[in-house]
Structures are given as C-alpha cells and as structure tokens.
C-alpha positions as CSV (number, residue, x, y, z in Angstrom):
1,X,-89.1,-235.2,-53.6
2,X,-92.0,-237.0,-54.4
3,X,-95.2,-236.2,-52.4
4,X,-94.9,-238.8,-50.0
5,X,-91.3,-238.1,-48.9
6,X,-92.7,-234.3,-48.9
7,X,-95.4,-235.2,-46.6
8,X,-93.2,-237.0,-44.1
9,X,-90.5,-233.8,-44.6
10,X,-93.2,-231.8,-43.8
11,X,-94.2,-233.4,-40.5
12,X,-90.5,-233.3,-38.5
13,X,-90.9,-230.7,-36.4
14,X,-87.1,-229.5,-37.3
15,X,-88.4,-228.9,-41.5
16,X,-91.1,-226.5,-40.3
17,X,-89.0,-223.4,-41.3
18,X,-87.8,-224.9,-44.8
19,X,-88.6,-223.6,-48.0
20,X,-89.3,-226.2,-50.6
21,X,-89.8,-225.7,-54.2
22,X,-91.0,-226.9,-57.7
23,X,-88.3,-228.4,-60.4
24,X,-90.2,-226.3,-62.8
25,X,-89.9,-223.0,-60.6
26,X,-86.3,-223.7,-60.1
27,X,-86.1,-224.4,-64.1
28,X,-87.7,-221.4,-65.4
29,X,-86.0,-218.6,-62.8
30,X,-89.2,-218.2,-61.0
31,X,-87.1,-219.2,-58.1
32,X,-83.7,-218.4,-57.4
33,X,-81.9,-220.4,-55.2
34,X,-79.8,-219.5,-52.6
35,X,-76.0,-220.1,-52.4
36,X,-74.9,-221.6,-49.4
37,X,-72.9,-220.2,-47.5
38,X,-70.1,-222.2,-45.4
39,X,-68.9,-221.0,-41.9
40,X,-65.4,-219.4,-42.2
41,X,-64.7,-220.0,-38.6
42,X,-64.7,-223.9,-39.1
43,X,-62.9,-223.7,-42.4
44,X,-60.7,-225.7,-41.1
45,X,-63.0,-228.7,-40.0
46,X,-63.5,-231.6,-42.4
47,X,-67.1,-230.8,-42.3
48,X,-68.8,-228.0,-43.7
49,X,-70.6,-226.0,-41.6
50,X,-73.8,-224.2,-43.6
51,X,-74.2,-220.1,-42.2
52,X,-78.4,-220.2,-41.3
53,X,-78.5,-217.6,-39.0
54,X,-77.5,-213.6,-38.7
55,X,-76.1,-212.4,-35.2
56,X,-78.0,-209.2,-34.7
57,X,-75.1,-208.2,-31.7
58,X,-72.1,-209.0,-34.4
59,X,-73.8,-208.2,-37.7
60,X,-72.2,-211.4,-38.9
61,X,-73.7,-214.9,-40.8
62,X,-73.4,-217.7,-38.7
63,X,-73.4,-221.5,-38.7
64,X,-75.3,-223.3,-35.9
65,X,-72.6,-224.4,-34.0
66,X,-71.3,-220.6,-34.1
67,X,-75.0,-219.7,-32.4
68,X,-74.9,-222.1,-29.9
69,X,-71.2,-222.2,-28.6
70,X,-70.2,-218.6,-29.0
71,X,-73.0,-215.7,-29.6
72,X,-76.4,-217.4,-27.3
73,X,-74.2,-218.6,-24.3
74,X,-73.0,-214.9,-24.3
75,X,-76.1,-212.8,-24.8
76,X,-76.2,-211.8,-28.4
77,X,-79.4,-211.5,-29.9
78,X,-79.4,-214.1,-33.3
79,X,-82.2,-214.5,-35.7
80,X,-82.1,-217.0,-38.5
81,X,-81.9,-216.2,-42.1
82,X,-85.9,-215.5,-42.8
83,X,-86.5,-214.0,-39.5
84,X,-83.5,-211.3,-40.3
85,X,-84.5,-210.6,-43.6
86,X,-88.0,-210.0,-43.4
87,X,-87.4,-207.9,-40.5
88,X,-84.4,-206.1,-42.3
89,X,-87.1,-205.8,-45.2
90,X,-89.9,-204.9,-42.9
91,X,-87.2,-201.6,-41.9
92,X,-86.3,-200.7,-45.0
93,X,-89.8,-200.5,-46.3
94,X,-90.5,-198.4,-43.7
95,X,-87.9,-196.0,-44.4
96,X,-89.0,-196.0,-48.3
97,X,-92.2,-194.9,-47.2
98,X,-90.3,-191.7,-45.7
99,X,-88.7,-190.9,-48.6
100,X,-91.3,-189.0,-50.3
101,X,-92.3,-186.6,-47.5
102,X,-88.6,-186.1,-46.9
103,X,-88.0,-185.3,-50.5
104,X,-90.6,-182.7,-50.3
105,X,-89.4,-181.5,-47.1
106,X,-85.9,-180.6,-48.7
107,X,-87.8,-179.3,-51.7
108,X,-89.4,-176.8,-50.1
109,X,-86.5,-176.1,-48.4
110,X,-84.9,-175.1,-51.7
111,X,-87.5,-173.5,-52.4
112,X,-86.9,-171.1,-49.7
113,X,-83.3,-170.9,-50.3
114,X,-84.4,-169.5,-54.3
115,X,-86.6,-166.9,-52.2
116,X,-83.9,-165.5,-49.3
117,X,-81.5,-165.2,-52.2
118,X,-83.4,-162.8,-54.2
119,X,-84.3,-161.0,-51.1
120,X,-80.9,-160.9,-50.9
121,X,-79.9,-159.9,-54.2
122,X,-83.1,-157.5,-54.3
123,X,-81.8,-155.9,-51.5
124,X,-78.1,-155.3,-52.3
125,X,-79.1,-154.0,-55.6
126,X,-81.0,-151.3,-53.9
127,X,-77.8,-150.0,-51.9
128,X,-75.9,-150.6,-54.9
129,X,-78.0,-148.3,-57.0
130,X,-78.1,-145.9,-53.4
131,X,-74.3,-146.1,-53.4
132,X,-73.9,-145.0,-56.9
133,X,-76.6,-142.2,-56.7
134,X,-74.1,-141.0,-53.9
135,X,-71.2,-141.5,-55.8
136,X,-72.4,-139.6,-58.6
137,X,-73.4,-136.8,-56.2
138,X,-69.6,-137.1,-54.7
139,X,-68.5,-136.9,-58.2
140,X,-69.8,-133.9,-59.1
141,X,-68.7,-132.2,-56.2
142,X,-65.2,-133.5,-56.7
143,X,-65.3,-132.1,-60.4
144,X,-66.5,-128.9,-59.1
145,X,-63.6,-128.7,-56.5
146,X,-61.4,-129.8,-59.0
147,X,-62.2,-126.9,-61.7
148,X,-61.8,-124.7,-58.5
149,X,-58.3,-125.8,-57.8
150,X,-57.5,-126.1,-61.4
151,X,-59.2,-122.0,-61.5
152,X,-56.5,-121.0,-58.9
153,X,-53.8,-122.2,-61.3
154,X,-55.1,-121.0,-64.1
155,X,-55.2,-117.7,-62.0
156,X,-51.5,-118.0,-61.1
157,X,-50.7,-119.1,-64.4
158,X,-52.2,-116.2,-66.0
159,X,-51.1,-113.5,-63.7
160,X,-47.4,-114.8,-63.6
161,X,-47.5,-115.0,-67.4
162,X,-48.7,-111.6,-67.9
163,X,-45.5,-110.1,-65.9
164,X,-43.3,-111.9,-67.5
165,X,-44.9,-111.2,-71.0
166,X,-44.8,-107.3,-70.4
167,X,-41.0,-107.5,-69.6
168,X,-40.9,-109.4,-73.0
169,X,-42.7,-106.6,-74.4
170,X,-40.5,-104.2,-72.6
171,X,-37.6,-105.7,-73.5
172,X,-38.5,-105.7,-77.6
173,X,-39.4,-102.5,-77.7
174,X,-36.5,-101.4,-76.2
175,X,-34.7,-103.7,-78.8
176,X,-36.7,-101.7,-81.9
177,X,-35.8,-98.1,-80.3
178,X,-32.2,-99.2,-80.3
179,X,-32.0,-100.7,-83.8
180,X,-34.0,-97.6,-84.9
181,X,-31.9,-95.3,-83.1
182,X,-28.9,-97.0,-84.8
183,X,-29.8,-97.0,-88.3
184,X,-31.1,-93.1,-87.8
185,X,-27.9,-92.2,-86.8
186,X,-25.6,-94.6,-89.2
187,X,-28.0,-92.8,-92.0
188,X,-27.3,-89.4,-91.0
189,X,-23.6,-90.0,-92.3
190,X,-24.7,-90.5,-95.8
191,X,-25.6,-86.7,-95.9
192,X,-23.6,-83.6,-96.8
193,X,-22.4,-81.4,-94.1
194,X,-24.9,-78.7,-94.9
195,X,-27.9,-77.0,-93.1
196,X,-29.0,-78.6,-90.2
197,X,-27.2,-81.9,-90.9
198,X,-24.3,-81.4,-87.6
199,X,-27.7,-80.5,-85.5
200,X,-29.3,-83.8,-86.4
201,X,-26.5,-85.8,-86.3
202,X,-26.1,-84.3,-82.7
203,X,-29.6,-85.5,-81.6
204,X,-29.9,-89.3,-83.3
205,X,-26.7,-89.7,-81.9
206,X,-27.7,-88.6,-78.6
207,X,-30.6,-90.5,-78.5
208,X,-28.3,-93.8,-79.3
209,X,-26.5,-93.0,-76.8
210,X,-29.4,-93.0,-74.0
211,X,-30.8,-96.0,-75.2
212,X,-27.5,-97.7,-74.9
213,X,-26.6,-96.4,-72.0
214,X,-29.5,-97.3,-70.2
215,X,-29.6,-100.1,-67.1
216,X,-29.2,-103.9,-68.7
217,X,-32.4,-106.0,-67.8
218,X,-32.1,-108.1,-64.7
219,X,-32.1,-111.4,-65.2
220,X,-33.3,-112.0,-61.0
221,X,-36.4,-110.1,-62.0
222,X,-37.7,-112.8,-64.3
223,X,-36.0,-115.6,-62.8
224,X,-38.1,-114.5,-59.4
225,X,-41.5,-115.0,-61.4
226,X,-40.7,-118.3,-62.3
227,X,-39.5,-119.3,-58.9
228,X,-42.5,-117.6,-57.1
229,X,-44.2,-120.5,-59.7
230,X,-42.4,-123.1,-58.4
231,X,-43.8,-122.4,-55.0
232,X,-47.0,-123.2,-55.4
233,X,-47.6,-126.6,-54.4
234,X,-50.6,-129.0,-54.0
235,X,-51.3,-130.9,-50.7
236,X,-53.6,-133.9,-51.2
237,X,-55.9,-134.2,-48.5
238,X,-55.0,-136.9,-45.9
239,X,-58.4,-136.9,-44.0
240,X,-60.0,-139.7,-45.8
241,X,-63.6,-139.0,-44.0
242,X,-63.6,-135.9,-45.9
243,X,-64.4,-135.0,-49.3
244,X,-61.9,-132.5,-50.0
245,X,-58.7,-133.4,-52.5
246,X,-56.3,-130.8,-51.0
247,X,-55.2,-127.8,-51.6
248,X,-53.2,-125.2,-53.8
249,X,-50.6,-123.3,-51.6
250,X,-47.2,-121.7,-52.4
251,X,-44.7,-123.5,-50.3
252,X,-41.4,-121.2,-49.4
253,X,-38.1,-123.0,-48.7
254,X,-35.2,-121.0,-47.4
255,X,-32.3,-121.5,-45.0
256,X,-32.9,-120.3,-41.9
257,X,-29.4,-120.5,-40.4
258,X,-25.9,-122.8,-40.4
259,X,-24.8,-123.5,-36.6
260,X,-21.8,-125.0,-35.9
261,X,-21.7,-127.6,-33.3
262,X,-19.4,-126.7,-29.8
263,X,-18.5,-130.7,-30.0
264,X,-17.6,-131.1,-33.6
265,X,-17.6,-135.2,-35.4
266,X,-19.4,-136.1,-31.6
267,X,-23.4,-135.6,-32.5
268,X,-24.6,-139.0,-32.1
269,X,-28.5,-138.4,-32.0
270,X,-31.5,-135.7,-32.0
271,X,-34.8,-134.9,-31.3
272,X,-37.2,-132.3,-30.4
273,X,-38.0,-131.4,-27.2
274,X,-41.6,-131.4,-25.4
275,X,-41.7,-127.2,-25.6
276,X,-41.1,-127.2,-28.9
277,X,-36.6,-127.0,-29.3
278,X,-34.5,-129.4,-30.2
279,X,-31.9,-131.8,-28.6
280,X,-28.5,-133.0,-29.9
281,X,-26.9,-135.2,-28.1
282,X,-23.2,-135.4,-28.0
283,X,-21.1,-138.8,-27.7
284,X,-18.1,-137.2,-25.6
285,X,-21.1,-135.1,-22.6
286,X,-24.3,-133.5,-22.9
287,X,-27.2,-132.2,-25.1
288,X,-27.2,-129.0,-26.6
289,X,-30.8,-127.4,-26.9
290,X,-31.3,-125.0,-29.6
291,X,-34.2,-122.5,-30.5
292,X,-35.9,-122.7,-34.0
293,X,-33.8,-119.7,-34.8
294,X,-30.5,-121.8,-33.9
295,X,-29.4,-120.1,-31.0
296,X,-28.0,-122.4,-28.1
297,X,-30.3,-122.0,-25.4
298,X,-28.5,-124.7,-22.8
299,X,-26.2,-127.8,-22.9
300,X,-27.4,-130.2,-20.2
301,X,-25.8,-133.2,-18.8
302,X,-22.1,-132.6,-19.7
303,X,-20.9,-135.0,-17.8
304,X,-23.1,-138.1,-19.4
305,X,-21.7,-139.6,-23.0
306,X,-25.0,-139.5,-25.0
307,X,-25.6,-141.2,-28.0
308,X,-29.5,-140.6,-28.6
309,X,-32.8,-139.0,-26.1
310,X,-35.6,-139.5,-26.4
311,X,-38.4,-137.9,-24.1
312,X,-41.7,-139.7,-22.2
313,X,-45.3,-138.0,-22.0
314,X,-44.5,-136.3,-18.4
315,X,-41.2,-134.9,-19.7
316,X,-38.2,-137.2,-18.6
317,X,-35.5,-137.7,-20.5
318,X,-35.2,-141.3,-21.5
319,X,-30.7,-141.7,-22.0
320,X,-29.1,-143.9,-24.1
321,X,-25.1,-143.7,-23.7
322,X,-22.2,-145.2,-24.8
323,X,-21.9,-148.6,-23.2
324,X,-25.9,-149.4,-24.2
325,X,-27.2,-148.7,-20.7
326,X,-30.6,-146.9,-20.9
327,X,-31.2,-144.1,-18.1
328,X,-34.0,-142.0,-16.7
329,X,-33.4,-138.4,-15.7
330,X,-36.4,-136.1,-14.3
331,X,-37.1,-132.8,-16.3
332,X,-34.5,-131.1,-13.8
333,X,-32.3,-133.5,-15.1
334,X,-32.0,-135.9,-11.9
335,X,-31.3,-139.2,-12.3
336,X,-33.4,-141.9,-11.2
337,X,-33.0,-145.0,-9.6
338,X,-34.3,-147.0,-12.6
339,X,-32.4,-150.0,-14.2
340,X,-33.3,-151.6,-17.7
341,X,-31.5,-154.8,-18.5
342,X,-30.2,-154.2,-21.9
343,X,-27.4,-156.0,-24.0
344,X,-24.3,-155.3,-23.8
345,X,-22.0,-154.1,-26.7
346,X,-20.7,-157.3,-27.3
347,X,-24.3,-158.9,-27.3
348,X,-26.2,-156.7,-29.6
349,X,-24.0,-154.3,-31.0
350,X,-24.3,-150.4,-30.8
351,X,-28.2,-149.5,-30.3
352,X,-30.9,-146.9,-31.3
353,X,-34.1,-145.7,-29.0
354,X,-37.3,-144.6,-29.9
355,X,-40.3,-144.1,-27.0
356,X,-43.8,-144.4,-28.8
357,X,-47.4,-142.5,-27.5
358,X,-47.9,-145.0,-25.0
359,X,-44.6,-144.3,-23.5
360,X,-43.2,-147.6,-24.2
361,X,-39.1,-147.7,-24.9
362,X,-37.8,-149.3,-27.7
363,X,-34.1,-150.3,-28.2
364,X,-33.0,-151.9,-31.4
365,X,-29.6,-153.3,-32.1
366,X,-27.5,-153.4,-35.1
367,X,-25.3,-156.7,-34.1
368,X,-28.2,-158.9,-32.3
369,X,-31.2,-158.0,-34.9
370,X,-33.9,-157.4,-32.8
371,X,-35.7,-154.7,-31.1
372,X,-36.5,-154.7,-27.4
373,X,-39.5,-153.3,-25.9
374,X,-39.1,-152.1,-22.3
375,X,-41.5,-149.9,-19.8
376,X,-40.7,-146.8,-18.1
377,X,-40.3,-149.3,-15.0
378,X,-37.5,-150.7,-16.5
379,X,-36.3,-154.2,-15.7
380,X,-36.0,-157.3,-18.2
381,X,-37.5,-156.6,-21.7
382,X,-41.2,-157.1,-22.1
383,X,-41.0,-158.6,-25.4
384,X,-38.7,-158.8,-28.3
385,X,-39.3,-158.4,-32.3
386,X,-36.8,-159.9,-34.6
387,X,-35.3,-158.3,-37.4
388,X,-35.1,-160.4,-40.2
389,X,-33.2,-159.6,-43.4
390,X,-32.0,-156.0,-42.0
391,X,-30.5,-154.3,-39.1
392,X,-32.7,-151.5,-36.9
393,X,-29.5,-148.7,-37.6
394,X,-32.2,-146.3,-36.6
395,X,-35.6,-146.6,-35.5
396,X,-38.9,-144.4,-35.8
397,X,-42.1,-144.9,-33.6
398,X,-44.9,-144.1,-36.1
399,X,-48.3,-144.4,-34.8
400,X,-48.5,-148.1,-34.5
401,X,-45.6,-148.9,-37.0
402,X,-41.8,-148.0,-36.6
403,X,-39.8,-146.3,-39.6
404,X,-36.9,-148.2,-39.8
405,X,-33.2,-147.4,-41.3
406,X,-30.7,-149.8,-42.6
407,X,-28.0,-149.2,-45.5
408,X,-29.1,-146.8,-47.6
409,X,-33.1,-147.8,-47.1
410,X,-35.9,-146.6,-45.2
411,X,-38.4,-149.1,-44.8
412,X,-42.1,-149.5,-42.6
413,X,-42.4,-152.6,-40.3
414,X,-45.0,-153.7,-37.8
415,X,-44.7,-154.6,-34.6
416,X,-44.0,-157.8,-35.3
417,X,-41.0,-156.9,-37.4
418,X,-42.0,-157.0,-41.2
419,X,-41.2,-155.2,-43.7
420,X,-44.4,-153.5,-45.0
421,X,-43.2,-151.3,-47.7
422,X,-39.8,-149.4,-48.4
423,X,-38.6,-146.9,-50.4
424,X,-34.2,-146.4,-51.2
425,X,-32.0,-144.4,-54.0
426,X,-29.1,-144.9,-55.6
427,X,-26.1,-146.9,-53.8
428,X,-24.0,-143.4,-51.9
429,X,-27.3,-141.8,-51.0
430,X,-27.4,-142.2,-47.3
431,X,-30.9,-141.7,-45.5
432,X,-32.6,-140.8,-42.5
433,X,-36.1,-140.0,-41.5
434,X,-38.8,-138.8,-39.0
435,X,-42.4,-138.2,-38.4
436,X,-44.2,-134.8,-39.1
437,X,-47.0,-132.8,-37.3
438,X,-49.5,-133.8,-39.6
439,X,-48.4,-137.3,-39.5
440,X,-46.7,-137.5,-42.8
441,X,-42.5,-138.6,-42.9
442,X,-39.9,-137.0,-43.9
443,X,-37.2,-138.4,-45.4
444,X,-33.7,-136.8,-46.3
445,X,-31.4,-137.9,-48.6
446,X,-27.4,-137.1,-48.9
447,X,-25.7,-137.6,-51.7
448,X,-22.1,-138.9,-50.3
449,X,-20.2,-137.9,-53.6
450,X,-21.7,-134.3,-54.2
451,X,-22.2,-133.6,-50.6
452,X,-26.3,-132.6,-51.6
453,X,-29.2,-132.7,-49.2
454,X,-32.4,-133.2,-50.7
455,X,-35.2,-133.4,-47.8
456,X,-39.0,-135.1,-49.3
457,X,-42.3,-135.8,-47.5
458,X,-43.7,-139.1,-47.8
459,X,-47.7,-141.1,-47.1
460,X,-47.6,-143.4,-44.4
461,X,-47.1,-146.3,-46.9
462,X,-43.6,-144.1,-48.7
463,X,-45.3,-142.7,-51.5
464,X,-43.6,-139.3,-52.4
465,X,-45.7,-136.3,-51.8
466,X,-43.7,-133.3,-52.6
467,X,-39.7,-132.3,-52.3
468,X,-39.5,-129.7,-49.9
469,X,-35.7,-129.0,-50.0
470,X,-33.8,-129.6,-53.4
471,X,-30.1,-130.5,-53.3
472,X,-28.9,-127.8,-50.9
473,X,-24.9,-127.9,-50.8
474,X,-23.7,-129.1,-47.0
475,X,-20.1,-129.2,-46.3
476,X,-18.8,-132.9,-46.1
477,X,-18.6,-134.1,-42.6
478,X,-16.0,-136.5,-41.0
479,X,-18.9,-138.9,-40.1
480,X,-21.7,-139.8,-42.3
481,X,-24.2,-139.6,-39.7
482,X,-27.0,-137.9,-40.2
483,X,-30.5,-137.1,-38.6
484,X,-33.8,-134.5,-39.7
485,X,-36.5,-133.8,-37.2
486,X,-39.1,-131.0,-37.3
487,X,-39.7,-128.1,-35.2
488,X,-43.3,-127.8,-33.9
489,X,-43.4,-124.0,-35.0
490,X,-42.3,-126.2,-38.6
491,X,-38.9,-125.6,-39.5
492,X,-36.6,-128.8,-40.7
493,X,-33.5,-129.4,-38.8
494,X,-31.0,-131.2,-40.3
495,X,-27.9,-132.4,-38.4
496,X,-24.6,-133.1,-39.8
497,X,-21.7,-134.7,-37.3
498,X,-20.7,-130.8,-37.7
499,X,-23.0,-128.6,-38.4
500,X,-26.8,-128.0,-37.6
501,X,-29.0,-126.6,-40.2
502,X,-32.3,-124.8,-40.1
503,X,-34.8,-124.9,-42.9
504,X,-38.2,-122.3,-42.9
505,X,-40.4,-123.6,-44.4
506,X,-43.4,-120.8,-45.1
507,X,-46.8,-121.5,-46.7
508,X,-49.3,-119.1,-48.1
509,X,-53.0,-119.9,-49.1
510,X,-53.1,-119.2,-53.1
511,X,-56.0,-116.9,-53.7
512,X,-57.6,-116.8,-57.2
C-alpha cells in the first residue's frame, strides 16, 4: 500500500488489530509471514473461510463464522490469534522462569540420593566386615570340633588296628615256630642213629606236633573288629540354630525277632500306637497290637475289616475299612456316631489315611487322584488337593508336608499337591516310608527279585543320611505290600503281608 491507502486502512475501526508490514522486511526474512489457514469445517463452501481466532474451550483454530455460530452462542471462551499467542507466550515464559529453581531443586535432590547411598553402603559394609569377623570365629570353632570328631576316629582307628595287628603278629609267629619246628625235625633225619639222635628226634617231633595241633585261628574274631568298625557312624546335626556338626557314635543293628502274623496275606496297614506299640490292621477283622519285643499283647475290633488306623491327639482310633468308609472308635474301642462323606470305590478307588498334628484326616485315593481333607467332625470334605502326575498309593503327614508313595517312588509334596523333591531305585525295588522321632524319614526298600530289605534314613528334602539295615533276607510274601514304622523306645518294624519284623537298633557315644 501506498501511505495514503495505509492511512485510510488505518482508520476503519475493523483494521485496528492488523499487522502491516514493509516490502523490504518481507524481502530480507525480517518478517515472516504467516500462512493462512482455511477453516476445515466449511471445506466444502465455495468460499474460503480464513482460521483468525483460537477456541480456548475446544483448543481448536477457528474461522469467524465458526466463532460466531457455533463456540460464542454456546459459551466457549475464544480469543483471536494475537490475543492467544501472547497469552500462550506470556505462560510459557512464566514457566521458563521456573525452570532453573526446579533444576536445582532436583539437583539437590540427587545430591541427597549420592549421600543416603553411601550411608547405606557405609553401613552394610560394617555388618559385612561384623558378619565375617563372626564367621571367622564360627570357623575356628568348627575346625576345632572337626579335629575333635576326626580325634575320636583316629582313636577308634588306632585302637581297632592295633587288635587286629597283634593277631597278625600272633598269627606270624606262630607261622615261623611251625616252619622252624618243621625243618628242625625234617633235619634231624639226615643224622645217624647214634647218641642222643632217637632223644632229639623225639622232642622236635613233639614240638611239631603241638604247634600243629594247636586251635586254627578264628576267622569271627577278626571279622568282629572290623564289624565293631562299621558301627561307628556320624550323625550330622539337624539343629540348624546350633553350631555343632554332629556326632561320632557306633550304631548297632540286629534283629530283634521274626513274628508271624495270626491272619496271614491280610495286613493291609500299620502304625504305632499313642503308648508306644504298634498296630497292624488286618483286611478280613481286627488290629493286632504288639510290644517292641513282638509279643501280641491284644487283637481289637475283630469283627471290623481294616485296611489302615490311624490315631487322633486324645487317642481315638480313626478306621479306614474295606468299602472306603472312614470310622471313629473311642480308646475303649466304641464306635461313634460320626459320618464322613467319602468316595466310594468306584469313585476314587481303594484309599490311604494319614491324621496330621492338628488332628486333621487325610484320605487319598489311587483311582480319583486327589487327597481329601476332613475334621474329626466328619461331614463333606473341607478341601481337596489334586494329584497331578501320580497316585497317593500311600500317604505320610510330615510336619507341614506329606510323604507320598506311588510306583516304586517316594516323593515330598505340599499341601497343595506338588512334588517338592523325590528320591526312587531301580524298577523291582518297591518302597515305603515313615517319619522318625527326631524328625528324619525312613525309607525301606525291597528288592522284589532277591527278596532283600534294605531300611535308610533320609533329611526332610530325601537326602540319604545313613543305611541303618543292609539287605536283610525276608521270606517272599504273597502280597507285595509292605509298611516300616518306628517304635518310640526306637526299634524299626517292618511288616510283610506275612511276617512282622523287629529291628534294635542300639547306639553308644564313641569315647576317645
């Protein structure tokens, strides 16, 4: 424009707000000028519609019509282009300003992070180097318990040796007198029947003679040496709050007795009593108890078909029988009115029972793979855990676990019915397994084909501890059905379908 047609642009009220600029501004990009922007809501009008204005309410760009017949008739706040972007610069600037004392803010911030971690670090290092000041003290008190165990063998060792070593001594001696004795008298022959020759000939003969003649060494003498040896065994400490590694003992195995069961092929379960016996229960009527000592003290019950007992913390008798039905009877052996709703054959299979420490009844079968959980006030079950992979043959409370039996595998599971760790033999090496005094397992193994029991103690997670019985010769059963349980005076019974045997098992300190 020239300056007169800027001077009469200038005075219309409506060209107040408008920006005009120089040719040579525009020329030399002191100036940039704005695109227009065309409304997309009247695209499709002949007549473009320039966007001057911002709707504050719609964050959108708008055209004048869009202002005044669809954002101000309804309330929206609208500014026009300058208005919106000095204020919108205006904020922003504002914000800049903040930036700094924000920055230093989180600055400092870090700051203090750098200091709480070596606080922290400072801090751990000082129990670490505590910790391993007490480890080292630990330490040597381990070594020193460890050269005193190691003294007691060498002890043993020494003392055993030296027994055996004067029978060898004993023994070669006598093998030098007889030798000498021989050649003596053999060497008398070479001289001529004169003098005193019949006389001497008399005596080394009679001294070959005596040597000869006397007692052949027994071979049980020696042999009991090395077996007294093979008693002594090591018991690691299972008390893990105390520093002590366990201890040198000699462990004595020997059977106690061989009982023949009055219902032969018809023990279906066992377990010991509350008083300290033990219970075998007998599929065709009743449970025999026996002493530790194998005698029969009573049969109970004759007229019930048993398959397994188990026993609550006031002393009832908690009765599995034959058709899966689960039954109370009191310590006089009364039954009581108490119902448990357990499947049937046909539903689950044939069953096993366990009752834990909280006197909670658990029932797991073979067919349906799971294990019910019941209460002493019987009813419906109160839960059930599945058995996945593996049928409950035989099941174990064991403190909060059970020991579970399937094929030829004994295996730990929780309570909600996995398999936590495991432990099997060769294929024809049945199993079965229960819980000791002292919390440990024991687990005994038959070998089907040589009819051998072999009974071993196992950790709470089946890591072998020690063998206690070694292939002892059982006579083969019609069943292969087997249980082990431990007296509380601490024999081992073991239970064929047939016979009942009795292990002693005697321990002795070992004294340097």
């Amino acid at each position: 424009m020239c300056n007169t047609c800027l001077e009469n642009h200038n005075k219309w009220p409506p060209h107040v707000k408008h920006r005009v600029v120089r040719i040579e501004d525009v020329r030399e990009g002191r100036v940039v000028l704005e695109k227009e922007v065309y409304c997309q809501e009247h695209k499709a009008d002949k007549q473009k519609h320039i966007c001057t204005d911002v709707c504050v309410t719609c964050k959108k760009f708008i055209c004048l019509r869009c202002r005044l017949l669809s954002h101000e008739n309804q309330g929206h706040t609208v500014r026009n282009t300058e208005e919106y972007n000095a204020s919108t610069e205006t904020h922003i600037e504002s914000l800049q300003c903040r930036v700094e004392t924000k920055v230093t803010t989180i600055k400092n911030h870090v700051t203090c992070i750098k200091n709480q971690k070596e606080r922290v670090t400072n801090h751990i290092a000082g129990k670490r180097a505590k910790i391993n000041e007490s480890y080292k003290k630990l330490l040597k008190k381990l070594d020193e318990r460890k050269a005193a165990l190691d003294k007691q063998l060498d002890a043993q060792e020494e003392k055993l040796c030296k027994r055996l070593d004067e029978m060898q001594d004993v023994d070669e001696s006598l093998i030098t007198s007889i030798k000498s004795a021989s050649v003596l008298a053999g060497n008398s022959m070479k001289a001529p029947l004169e003098g005193d020759i019949i006389v001497i000939r008399d005596t080394l003969s009679g001294e070959l003679k005596n040597v000869l003649e006397r007692d052949d060494p027994e071979k049980k003498i020696a042999t009991d040496v090395a077996d007294r040896a093979e008693q002594l065994t090591f018991t690691p400490n299972t008390q893990c709050d105390q520093l002590n590694i366990g201890e040198v003992r000699f462990l004595k195995r020997e059977l106690e007795c061989v009982v023949e069961l009055s219902n032969k092929d018809c023990m279906d379960g066992m377990v010991a009593t509350p008083d300290g016996r033990m219970a075998v229960a007998n599929n065709t009527g009743g449970i025999d108890i026996f002493s530790a000592d194998g005698q029969l003290q009573k049969t109970v019950l004759k007229d019930v078909k048993i398959r397994e007992v188990g026993y609550l913390s006031d002393g009832r008798y908690v009765v599995e029988t034959n058709n899966n039905a689960i039954t109370l009877y009191t310590q006089e052996y009364a039954k009581l009115d108490v119902m448990f709703d357990t499947l049937s054959g046909d539903e689950g299979g044939m069953c096993s029972i366990t009752v834990d420490s909280n006197d909670l009844i658990y029932v797991g079968y073979w067919k349906a793979g799971i294990i019910q959980v019941f209460s002493p006030a019987g009813g419906k079950a109160i839960r059930e855990i599945p058995c996945n992979d593996y049928n409950p043959i035989l099941i174990n409370s064991y403190n909060d676990v059970f020991i579970i039996k399937y094929g030829y595998t004994i295996a730990i599971i929780d309570k909600d019915g996995y398999v936590k760790h495991k432990v099997e033999k060769k294929s024809k090496t049945y199993a079965c397994a229960a819980v000791t005094q002292n919390n440990s397992i024991l687990i005994a193994w038959v070998d089907k084909d040589k009819m051998l029991v072999s009974i071993d103690e196992y950790t709470s997670e089946l890591k072998h501890v020690q063998t206690l019985i070694s292939d002892h010769k059982i006579e083969k059963p019609e069943e292969y059905w087997y249980y082990v349980r431990e007296f509380r005076s601490g024999e081992i019974a073991f239970c064929t379908s047939k016979r009942l045997y009795i292990f002693k098992i005697t321990i002795t300190p070992c004294s340097p």
